[in-house]
C-alpha positions as CSV (number, residue, x, y, z in Angstrom):
1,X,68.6,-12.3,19.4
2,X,67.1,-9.9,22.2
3,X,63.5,-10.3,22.8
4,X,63.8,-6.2,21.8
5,X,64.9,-7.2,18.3
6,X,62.2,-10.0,17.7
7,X,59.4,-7.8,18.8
8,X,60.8,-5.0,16.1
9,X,61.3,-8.2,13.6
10,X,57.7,-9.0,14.2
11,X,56.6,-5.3,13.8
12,X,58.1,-4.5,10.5
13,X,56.7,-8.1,9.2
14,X,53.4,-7.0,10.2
15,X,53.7,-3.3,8.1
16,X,54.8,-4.9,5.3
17,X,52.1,-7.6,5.2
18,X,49.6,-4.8,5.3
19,X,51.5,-2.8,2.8
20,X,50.9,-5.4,0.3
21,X,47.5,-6.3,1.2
22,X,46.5,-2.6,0.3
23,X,47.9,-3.4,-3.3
24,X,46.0,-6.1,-5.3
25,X,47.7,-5.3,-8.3
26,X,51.0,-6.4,-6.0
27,X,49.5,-9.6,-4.5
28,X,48.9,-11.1,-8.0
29,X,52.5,-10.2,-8.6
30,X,53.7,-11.5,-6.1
31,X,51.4,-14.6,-6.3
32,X,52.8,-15.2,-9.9
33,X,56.6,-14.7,-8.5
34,X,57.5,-11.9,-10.8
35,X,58.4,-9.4,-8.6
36,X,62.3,-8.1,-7.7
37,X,62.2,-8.7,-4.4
38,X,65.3,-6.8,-3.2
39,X,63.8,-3.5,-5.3
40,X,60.3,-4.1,-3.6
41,X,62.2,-4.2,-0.3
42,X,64.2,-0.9,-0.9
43,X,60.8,0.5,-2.0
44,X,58.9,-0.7,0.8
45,X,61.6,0.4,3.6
46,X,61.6,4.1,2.1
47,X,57.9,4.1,2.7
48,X,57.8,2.5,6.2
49,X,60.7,4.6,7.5
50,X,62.1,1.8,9.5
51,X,63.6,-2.3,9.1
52,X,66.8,-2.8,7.3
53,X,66.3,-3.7,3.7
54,X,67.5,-7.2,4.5
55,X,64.1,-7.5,6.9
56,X,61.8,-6.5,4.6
57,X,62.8,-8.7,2.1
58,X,62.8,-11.5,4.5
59,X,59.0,-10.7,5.2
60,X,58.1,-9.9,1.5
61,X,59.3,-13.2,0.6
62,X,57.4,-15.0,3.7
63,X,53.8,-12.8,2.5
64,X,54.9,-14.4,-1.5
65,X,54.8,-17.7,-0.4
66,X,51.8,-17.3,1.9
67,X,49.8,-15.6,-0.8
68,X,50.9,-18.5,-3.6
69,X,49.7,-21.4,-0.9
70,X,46.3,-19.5,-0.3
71,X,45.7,-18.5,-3.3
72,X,46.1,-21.4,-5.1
73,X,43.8,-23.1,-2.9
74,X,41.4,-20.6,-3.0
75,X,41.3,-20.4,-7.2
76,X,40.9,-24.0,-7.6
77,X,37.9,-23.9,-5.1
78,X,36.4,-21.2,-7.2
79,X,36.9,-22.7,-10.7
80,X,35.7,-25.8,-9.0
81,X,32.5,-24.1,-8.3
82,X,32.4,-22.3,-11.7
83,X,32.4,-25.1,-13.7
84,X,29.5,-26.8,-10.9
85,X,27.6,-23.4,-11.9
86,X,24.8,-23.3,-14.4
87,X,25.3,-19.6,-16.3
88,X,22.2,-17.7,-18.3
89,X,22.0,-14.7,-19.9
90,X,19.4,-12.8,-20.3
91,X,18.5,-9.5,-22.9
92,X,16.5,-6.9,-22.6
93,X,16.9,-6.1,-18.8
94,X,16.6,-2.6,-17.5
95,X,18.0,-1.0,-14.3
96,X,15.7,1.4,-12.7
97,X,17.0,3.3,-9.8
98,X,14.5,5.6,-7.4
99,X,14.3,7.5,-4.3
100,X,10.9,6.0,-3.6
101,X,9.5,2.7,-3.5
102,X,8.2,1.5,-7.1
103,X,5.3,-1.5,-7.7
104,X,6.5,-2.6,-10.7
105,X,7.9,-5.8,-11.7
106,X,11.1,-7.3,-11.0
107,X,14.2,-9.8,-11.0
108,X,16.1,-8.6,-8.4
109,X,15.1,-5.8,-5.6
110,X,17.7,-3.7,-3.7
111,X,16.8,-1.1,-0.9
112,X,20.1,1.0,-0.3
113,X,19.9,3.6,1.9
114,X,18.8,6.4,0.2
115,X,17.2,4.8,-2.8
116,X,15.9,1.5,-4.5
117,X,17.6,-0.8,-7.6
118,X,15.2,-2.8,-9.5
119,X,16.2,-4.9,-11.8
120,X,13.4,-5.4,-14.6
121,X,12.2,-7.3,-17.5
122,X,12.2,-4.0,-19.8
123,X,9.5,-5.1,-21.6
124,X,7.1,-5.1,-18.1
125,X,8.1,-1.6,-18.0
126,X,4.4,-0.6,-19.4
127,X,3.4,2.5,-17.0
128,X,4.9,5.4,-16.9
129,X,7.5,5.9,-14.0
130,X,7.9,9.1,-12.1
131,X,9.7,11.8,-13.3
132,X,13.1,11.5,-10.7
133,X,13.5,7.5,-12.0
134,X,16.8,7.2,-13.5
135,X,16.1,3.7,-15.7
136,X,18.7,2.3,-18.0
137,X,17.6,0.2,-20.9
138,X,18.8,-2.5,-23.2
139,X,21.2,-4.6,-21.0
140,X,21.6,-8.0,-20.7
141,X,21.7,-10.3,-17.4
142,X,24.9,-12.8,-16.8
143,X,23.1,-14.9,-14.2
144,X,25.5,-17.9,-13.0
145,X,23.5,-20.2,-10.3
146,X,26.5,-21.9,-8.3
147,X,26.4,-25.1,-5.7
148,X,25.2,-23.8,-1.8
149,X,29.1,-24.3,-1.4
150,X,29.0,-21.2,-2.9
151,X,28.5,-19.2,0.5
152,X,31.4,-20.5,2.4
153,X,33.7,-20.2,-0.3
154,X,36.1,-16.9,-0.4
155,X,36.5,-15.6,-3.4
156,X,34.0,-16.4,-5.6
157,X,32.9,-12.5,-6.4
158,X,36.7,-11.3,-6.4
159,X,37.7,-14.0,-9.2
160,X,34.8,-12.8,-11.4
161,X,35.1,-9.2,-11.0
162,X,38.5,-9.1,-11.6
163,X,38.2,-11.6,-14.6
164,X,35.9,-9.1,-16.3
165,X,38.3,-6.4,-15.4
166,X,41.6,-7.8,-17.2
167,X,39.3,-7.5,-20.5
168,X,38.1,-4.0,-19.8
169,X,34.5,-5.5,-19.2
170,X,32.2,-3.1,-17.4
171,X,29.8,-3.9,-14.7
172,X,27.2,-2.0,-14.8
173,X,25.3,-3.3,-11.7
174,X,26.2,-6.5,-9.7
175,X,24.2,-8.6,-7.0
176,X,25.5,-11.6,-5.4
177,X,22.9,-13.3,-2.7
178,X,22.7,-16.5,-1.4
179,X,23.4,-18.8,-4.4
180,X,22.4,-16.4,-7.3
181,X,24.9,-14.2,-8.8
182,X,23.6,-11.8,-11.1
183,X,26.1,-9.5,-13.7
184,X,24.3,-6.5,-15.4
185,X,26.4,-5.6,-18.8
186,X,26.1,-3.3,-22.0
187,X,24.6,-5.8,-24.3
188,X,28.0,-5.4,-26.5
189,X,29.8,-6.8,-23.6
190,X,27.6,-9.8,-22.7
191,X,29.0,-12.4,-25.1
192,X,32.6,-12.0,-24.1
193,X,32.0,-12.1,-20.4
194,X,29.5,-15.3,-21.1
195,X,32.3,-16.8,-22.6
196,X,34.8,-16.5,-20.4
197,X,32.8,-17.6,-17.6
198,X,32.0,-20.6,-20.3
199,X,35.8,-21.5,-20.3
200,X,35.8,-22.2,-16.4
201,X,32.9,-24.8,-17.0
């Protein structure tokens, strides 16, 4: 083989990798090995525009059994660290959000760039905020406190997000700092995301 032909090899490997990075719904796929491999490969040629069929599948099937090694890795470090975590909720919990600084109380602070997120004890809430304060009441706080392993672990937020998503869960508001990791739901979602964190533990 030319050193012509290993540098075009090497090119369409790289495209296809990123191709299926930009698809998370394909990694996890891929990562639980039911994909058709030869009709990913005619797909994935199509949209590149150049490789035979016979080279992209050679690549898809590399990228599979990367993703499987590093992903498995990476999951049992997480649910290792889930089930080290200590997880809280928390009811009546208000966001408030604001173009202008606020004193009031607060759980959490977040300065953005064009406004403020306060997380609040609702029932601090006892003066009366300014008239452009969006506030939403009557939430509850998942709070999980995780090992400092926590920080260097990849990962971590990924796994949870997409855990609440695969049971239509909504996050209303989500902070993750340091070791803290704090999940702001409608209250009729709070119980079933408790408990599937619960089932890590």
């Amino acid at each position: 083989m030319t050193d012509d032909t290993t540098d075009r090899t090497k090119s369409v490997a790289q495209q296809v990798r990123e191709a299926i990075q930009m698809r998370p719904s394909l990694l996890d796929a891929l990562n639980m090995k039911i994909v058709n491999y030869s009709a990913l490969a005619r797909m994935l040629q199509d949209e590149l525009g150049e490789g035979s069929t016979e080279a992209v599948k050679a690549a898809i099937i590399r990228v599979a059994d990367e993703i499987s090694n590093d992903r498995g890795l990476r999951e049992e470090a997480v649910q290792s660290i889930l089930k080290e975590s200590k997880v809280r909720l928390q009811d009546k919990i208000a966001v408030v959000i604001s173009s202008i600084r606020l004193e009031i109380e607060h759980i959490v602070q977040a300065q953005l760039t064009d406004q403020y997120v306060y997380i609040v004890d609702q029932t601090t809430l006892k003066d009366q905020l300014p008239e452009q304060v969006k506030v939403e009441m009557n939430l509850v706080a998942l709070i999980l406190l995780s090992p400092p392993i926590v920080e260097n672990t990849p990962g971590f937020v990924a796994f949870i997000t997409q855990l609440l998503a695969s049971r239509n869960l909504n996050i209303v508001e989500f902070i993750s700092c340091s070791t803290n990791t704090i999940i702001i739901l409608d209250s009729k979602d709070a119980l079933k995301a408790f408990s599937l964190l619960q089932n890590y533990r």
